[in-house]
C-alpha positions as CSV (number, residue, x, y, z in Angstrom):
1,X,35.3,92.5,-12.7
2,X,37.1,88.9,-13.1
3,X,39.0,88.3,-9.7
4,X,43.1,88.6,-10.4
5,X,44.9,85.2,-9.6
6,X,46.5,87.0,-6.8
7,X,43.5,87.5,-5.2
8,X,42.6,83.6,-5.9
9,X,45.4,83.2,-3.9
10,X,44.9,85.7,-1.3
11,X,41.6,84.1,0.1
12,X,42.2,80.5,-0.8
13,X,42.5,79.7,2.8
14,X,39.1,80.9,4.2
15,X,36.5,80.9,0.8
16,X,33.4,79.7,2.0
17,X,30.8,77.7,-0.2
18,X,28.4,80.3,-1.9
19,X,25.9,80.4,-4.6
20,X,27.6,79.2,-8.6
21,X,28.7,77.4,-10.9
22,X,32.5,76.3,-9.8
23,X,33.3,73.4,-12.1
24,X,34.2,74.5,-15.8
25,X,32.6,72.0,-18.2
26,X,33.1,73.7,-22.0
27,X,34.9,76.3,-23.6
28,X,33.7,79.1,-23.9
29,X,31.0,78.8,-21.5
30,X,27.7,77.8,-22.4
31,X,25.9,81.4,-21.9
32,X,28.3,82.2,-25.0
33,X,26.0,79.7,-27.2
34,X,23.9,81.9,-29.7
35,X,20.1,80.9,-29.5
36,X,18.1,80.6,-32.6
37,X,20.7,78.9,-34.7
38,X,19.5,75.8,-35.8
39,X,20.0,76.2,-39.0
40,X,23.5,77.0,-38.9
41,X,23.9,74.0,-37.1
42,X,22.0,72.0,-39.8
43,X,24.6,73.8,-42.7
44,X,27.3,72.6,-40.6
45,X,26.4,68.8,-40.1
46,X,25.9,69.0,-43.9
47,X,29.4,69.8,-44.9
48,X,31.7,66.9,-45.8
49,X,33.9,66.2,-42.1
50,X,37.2,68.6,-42.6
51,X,38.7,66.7,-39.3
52,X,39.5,63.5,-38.9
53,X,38.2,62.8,-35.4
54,X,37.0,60.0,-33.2
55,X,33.6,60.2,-32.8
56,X,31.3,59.3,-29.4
57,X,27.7,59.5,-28.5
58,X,26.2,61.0,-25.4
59,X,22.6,59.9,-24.4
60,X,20.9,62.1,-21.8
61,X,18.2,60.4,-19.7
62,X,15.9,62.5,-17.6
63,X,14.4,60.6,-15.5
64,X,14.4,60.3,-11.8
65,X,13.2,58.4,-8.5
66,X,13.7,62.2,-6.5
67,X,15.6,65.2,-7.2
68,X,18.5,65.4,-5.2
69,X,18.9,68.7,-3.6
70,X,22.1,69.6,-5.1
71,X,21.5,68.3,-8.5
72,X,20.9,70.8,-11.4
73,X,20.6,68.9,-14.4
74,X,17.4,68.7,-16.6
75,X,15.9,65.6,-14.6
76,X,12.2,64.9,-14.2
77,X,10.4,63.0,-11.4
78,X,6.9,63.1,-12.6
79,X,6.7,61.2,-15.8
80,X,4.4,58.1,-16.3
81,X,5.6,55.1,-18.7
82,X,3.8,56.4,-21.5
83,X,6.0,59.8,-21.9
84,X,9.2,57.1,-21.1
85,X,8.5,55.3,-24.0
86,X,7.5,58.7,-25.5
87,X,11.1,60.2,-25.0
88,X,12.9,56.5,-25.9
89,X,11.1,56.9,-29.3
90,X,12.4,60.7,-29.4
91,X,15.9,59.5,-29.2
92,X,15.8,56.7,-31.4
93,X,14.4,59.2,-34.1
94,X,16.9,62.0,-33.3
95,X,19.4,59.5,-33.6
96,X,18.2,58.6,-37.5
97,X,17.6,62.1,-37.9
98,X,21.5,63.2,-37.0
99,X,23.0,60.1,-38.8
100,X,22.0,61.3,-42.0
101,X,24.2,64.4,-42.4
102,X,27.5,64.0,-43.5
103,X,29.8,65.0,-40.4
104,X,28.3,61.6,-39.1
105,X,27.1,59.5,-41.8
106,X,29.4,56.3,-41.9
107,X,30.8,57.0,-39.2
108,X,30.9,54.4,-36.1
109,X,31.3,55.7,-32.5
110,X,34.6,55.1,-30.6
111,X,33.0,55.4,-27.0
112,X,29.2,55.6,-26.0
113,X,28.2,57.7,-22.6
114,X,24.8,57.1,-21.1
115,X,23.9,59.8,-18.6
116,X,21.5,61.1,-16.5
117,X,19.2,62.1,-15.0
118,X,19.2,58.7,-13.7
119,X,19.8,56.2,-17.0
120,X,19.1,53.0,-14.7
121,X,15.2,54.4,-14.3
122,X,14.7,52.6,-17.2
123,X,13.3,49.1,-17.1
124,X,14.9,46.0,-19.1
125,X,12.6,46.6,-21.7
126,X,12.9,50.3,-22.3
127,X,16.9,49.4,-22.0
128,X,16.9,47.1,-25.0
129,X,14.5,49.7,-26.9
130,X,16.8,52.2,-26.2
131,X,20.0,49.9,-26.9
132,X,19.2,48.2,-29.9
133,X,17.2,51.3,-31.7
134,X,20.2,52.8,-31.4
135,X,22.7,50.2,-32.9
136,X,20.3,50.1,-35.9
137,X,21.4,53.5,-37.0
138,X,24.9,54.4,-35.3
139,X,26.4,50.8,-34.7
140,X,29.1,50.5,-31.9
141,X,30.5,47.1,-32.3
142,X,33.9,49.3,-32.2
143,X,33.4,51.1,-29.6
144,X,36.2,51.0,-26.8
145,X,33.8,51.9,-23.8
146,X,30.3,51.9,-23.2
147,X,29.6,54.1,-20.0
148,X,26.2,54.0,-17.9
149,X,25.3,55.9,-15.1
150,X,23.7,53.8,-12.0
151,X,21.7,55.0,-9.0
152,X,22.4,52.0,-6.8
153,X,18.4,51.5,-5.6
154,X,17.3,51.0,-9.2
155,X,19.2,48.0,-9.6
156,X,18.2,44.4,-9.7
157,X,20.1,41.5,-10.4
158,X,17.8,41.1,-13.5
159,X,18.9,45.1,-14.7
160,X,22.3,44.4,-14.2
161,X,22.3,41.7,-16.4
162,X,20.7,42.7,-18.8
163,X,23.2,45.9,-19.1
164,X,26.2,43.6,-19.3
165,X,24.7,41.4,-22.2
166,X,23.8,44.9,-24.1
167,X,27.6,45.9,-23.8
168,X,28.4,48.3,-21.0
169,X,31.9,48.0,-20.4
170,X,32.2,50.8,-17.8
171,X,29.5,51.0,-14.7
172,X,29.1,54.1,-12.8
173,X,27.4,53.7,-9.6
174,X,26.4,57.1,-8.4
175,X,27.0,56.2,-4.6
176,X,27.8,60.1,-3.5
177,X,28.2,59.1,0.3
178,X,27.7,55.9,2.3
179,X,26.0,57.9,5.2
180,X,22.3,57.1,5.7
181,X,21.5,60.1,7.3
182,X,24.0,62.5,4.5
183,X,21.8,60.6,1.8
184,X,18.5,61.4,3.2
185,X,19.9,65.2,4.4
186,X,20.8,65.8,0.7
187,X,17.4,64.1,-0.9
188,X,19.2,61.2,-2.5
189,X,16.9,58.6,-3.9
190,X,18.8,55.8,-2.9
191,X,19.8,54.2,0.7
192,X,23.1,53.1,2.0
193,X,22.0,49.6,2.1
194,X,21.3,49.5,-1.5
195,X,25.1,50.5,-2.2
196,X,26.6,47.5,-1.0
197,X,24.0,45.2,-2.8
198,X,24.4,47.1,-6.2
199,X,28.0,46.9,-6.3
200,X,27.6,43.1,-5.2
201,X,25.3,42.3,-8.3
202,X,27.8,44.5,-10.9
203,X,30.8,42.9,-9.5
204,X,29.2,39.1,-10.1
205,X,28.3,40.6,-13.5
206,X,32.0,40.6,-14.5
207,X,31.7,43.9,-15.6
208,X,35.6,44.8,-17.1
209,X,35.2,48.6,-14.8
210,X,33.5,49.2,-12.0
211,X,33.4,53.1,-11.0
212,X,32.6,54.6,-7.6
213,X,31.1,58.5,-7.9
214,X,31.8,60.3,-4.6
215,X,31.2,64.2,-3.3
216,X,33.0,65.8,-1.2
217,X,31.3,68.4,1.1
218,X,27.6,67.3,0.6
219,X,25.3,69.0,3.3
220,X,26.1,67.2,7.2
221,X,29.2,65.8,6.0
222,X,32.1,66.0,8.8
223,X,35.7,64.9,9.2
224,X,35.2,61.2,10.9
225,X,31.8,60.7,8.3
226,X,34.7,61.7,5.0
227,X,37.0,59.4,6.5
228,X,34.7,56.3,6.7
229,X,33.3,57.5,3.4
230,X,36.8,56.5,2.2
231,X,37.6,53.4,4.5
232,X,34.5,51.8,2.7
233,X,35.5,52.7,-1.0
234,X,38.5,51.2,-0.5
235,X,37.0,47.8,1.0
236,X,35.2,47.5,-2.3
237,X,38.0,48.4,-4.8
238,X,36.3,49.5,-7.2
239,X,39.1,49.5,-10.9
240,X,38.1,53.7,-10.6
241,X,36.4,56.6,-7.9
242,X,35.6,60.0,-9.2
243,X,35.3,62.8,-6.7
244,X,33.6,66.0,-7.0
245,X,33.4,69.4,-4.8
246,X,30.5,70.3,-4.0
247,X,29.0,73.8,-5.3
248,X,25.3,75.3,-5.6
249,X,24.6,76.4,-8.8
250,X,21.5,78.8,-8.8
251,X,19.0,76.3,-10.3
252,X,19.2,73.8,-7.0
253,X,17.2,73.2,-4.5
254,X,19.8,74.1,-2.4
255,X,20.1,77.7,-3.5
256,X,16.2,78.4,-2.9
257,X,16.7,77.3,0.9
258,X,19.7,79.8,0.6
259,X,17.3,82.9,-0.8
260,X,15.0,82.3,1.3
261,X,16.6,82.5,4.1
262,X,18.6,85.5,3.1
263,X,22.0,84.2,3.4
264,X,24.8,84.0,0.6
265,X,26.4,81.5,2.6
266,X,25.8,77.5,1.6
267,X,25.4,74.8,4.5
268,X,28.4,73.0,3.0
269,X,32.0,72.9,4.2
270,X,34.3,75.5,2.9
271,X,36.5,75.5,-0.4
272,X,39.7,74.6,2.1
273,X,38.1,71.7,3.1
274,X,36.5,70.0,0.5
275,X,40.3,70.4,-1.2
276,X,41.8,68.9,1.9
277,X,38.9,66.0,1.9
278,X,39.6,64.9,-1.5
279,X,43.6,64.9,-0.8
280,X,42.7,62.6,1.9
281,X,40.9,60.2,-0.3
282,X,43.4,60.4,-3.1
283,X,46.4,59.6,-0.6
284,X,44.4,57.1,0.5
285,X,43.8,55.5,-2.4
286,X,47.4,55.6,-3.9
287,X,48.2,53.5,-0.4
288,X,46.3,51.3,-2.2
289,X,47.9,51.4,-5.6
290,X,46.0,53.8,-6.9
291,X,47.2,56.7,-9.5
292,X,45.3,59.8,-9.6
293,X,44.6,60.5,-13.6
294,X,42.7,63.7,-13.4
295,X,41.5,66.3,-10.9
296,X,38.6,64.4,-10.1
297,X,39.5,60.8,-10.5
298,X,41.5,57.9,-9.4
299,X,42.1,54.6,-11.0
300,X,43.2,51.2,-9.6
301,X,45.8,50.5,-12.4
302,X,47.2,51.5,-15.8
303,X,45.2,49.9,-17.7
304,X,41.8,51.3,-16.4
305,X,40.7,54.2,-18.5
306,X,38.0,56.6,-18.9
307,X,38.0,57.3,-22.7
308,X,34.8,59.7,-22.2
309,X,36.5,61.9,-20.6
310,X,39.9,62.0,-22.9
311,X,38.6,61.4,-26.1
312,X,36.3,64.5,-25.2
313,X,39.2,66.9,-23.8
314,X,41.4,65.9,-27.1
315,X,39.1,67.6,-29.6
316,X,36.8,63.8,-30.6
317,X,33.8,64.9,-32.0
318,X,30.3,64.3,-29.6
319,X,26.7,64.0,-31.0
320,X,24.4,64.5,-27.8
321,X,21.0,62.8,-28.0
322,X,18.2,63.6,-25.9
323,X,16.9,66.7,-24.4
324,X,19.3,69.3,-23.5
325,X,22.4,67.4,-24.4
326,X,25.6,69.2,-25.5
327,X,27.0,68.3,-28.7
328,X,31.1,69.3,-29.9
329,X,31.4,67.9,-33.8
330,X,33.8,69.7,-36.5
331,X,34.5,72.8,-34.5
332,X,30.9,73.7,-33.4
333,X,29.4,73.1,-30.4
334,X,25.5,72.6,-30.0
335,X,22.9,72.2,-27.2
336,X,19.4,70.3,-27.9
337,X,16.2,71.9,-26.8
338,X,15.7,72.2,-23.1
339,X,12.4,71.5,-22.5
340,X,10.9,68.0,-22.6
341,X,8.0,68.7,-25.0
342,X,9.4,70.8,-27.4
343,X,12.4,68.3,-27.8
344,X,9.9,65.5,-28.1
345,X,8.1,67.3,-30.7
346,X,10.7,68.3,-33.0
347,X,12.4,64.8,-32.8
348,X,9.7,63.3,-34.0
349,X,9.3,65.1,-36.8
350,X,12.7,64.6,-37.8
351,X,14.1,68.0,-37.4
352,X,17.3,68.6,-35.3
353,X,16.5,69.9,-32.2
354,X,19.3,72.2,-31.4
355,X,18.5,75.8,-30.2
356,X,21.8,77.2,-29.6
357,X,25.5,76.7,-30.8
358,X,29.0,78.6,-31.3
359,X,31.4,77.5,-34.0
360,X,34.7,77.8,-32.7
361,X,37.8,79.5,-34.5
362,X,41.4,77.8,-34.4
363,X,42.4,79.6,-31.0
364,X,39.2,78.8,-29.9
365,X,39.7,75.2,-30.4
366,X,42.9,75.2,-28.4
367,X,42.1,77.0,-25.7
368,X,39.5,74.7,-25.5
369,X,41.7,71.7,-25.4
370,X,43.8,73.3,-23.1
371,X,42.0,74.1,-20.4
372,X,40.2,70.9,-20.4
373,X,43.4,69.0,-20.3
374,X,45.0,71.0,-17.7
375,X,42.6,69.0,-15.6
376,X,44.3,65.6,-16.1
377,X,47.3,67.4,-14.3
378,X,49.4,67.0,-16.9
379,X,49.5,68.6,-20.8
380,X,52.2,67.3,-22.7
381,X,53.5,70.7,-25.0
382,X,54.5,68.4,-28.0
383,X,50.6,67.5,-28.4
384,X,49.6,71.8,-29.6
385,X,52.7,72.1,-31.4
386,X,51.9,69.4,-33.7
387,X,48.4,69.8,-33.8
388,X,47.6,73.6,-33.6
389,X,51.1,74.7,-34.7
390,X,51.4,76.7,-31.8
391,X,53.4,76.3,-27.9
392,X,50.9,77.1,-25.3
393,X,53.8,77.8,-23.1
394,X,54.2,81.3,-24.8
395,X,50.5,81.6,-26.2
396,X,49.8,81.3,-22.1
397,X,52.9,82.8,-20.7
398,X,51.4,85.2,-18.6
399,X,48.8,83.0,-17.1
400,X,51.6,80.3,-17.0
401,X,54.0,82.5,-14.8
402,X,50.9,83.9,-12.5
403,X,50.2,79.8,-11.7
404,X,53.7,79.3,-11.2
405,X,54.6,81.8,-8.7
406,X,51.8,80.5,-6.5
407,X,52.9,76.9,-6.6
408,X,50.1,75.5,-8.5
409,X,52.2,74.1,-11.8
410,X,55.7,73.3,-13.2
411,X,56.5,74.1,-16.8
412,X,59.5,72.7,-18.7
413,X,60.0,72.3,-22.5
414,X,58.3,69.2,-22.5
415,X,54.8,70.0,-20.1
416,X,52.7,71.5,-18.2
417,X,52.6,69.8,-15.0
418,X,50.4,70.7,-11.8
419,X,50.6,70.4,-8.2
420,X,48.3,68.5,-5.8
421,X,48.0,71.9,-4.8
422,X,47.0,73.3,-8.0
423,X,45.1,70.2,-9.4
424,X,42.8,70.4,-6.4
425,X,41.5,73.7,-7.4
426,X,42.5,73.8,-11.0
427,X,38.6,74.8,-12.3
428,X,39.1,78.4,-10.5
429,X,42.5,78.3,-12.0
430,X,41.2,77.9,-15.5
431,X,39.5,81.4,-16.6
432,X,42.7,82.9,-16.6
433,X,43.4,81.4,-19.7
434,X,39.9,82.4,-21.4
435,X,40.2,84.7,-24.1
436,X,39.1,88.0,-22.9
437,X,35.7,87.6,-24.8
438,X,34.3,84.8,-22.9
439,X,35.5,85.9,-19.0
440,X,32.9,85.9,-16.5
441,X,32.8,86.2,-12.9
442,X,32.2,82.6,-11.5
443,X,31.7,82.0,-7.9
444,X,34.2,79.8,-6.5
């Protein structure tokens, strides 16, 4: 049974942290994918493009110092340099492989994503392998941002460096908490010390954005450790922060403690104060001139952008290299193989490795965009009517008016606007706007 908004509402006060997935990444949800499909995804790369859309590239990186306990990506911690080098190759021939069909032949990428996994494992020399295979087969030399992932401890001067001169434009140093004893509590790789020095190095580097990644709620966090979490992101000023809420999703290490030890309850802080934690930090950070651009983020100035993260929620197209990585191009979306040797294998025999897509119909499509957008906090009507032909304000009327009458959003002719209130929780806010093929229960 999918919880009613009024019961949403009813216990938003007093939910405590259990066990599932919280934040809503796609629509529909990936467990909606069909497995087995390659082929259909292979007939639909081969079709000439029937949408003019940017297009960007997502490159998954899977390896690790540690696992952090919370994390539940594909990561691995126990490979040597040989299956490194082993996986770099993969890419770089997925990469030839996918650039072939037409729905991306020709076509140059608009924004490039590297993400982990921890993509600053890598050394200098497995960087440039990876960088410059790469650009031999989908060149970005128009590309608007290049995005890398950092965990602060693998840096050197000499790393950070060498990132610049290959082009990243957007730095994302996966900090999480400035607390010694949070990181080690939560299995982080990295030490507090290394923060400071990391951000140092980028900062000298001249790269054009410098973003700060933060969690709210990790395991031993309190109200005065939050609170000098903030006081020292803001004494670096970083041009963006992104804050995310803690949750458990099933495949953690956090959720075995929780089995077994029999309990259903996580050793996090509650849903109430996680929300009130990253108020805090927002408020504090638009003291400091500051605007808040999505429900998770917060940028210095006008001019700093995550283009990621729009171009995505606006319907661009996405080819996802690597194992595991989610790809969105035309109208279907598709996952690559989730385990590292299979992956390997079928890249480098130059077969697509995708196990499991969806092609979406024209409702699906805006749903899609919908939901995702709602998360910037504000969806401008105008944009659907024009594209789509249709006014979500009536398609989601009912949902609208439910959101409404709790406070969470305004709607006018014009937009869609939420609340702090409403953006701070807008992920448990989104299902009631799935169609009713693709509603699950979700732990919150």
């Amino acid at each position: 049974m999918v919880p009613t908004m009024t019961d949403a509402a009813r216990h938003e006060e007093s939910e405590q942290t259990t066990a599932g997935s919280y934040f809503v990444a796609n629509y529909p949800a990936f467990s909606f994918w069909q497995q087995g499909t390659r082929d259909a995804v292979v007939r639909h790369l081969d079709r000439p493009r029937a949408v003019d859309s940017e297009l960007g590239i997502y490159v998954h990186v899977p390896f690790c110092r540690k696992r952090c306990d919370f994390c539940y990506f594909r990561v691995y911690t126990d490979k040597n340099s040989h299956a490194v080098k082993h996986y770099i190759d993969a890419v770089l021939r997925e990469a030839e492989t996918a650039a072939r069909f037409a729905a991306i032949r020709g076509r140059k990428p608009k924004f490039v994503y590297f993400g982990g996994g921890t993509p600053s494992y890598l050394s200098v020399e497995q960087l440039e392998t990876l960088f410059t295979g790469l650009q031999k087969v989908l060149p970005w030399d128009e590309a608007l941002e290049v995005t890398f992932e950092c965990e602060p401890g693998t840096l050197q001067e000499k790393k950070i460096d060498a990132l610049r001169e290959l082009g990243v434009t957007r730095l994302s140093l996966g900090v999480e908490n400035f607390d010694p004893e949070i990181l080690e509590l939560n299995n982080r790789a990295h030490r507090a010390k290394e923060i400071h020095a990391a951000y140092e190095y980028a900062r000298a580097a001249g790269f054009p954005q410098i973003n700060i990644d933060l969690i709210s709620g990790m395991v031993g966090e309190t109200d005065a450790g939050w609170q000098d979490c903030i006081a020292k992101t803001r004494a670096l000023a970083p041009e963006s922060v992104t804050i995310y809420q803690m949750e458990i999703p099933f495949n953690t290490t956090v959720y075995r403690r929780m089995r077994d030890g029999n309990t259903e309850i996580a050793p996090v802080a509650d849903w109430e104060t996680k929300r009130r934690w990253v108020d805090e930090a927002f408020a504090a950070l638009e003291n400091d001139g500051y605007h808040v651009g999505s429900a998770y983020t917060a940028c210095k100035d006008d001019s700093v952008h995550f283009r990621y993260r729009d171009a995505l929620w606006h319907g661009a197209d996405l080819l996802g290299l690597g194992v595991s990585s989610f790809s969105h191009v035309q109208g279907m979306h598709f996952q690559n193989d989730a385990a590292f040797e299979p992956y390997c294998d079928a890249a480098h025999a130059g077969e697509l490795p995708a196990y499991r897509s969806l092609l979406l119909n024209d409702d699906d499509r805006l749903t899609r965009e919908f939901v995702l957008q709602l998360k910037l906090g504000h969806v401008p009507l105008a944009y659907f009517r024009d594209k789509f032909g249709v006014d979500p304000a009536e398609r989601f009327a009912a949902a609208l008016a439910e959101h409404r009458s709790h406070g969470y959003l305004t709607v006018d002719r014009d937009a869609v606007t939420l609340t702090r209130r409403g953006l701070l929780q807008v992920d448990r806010l989104l299902e009631s706007f799935f169609d009713d093929r693709y509603r699950t229960v979700r732990s919150a």
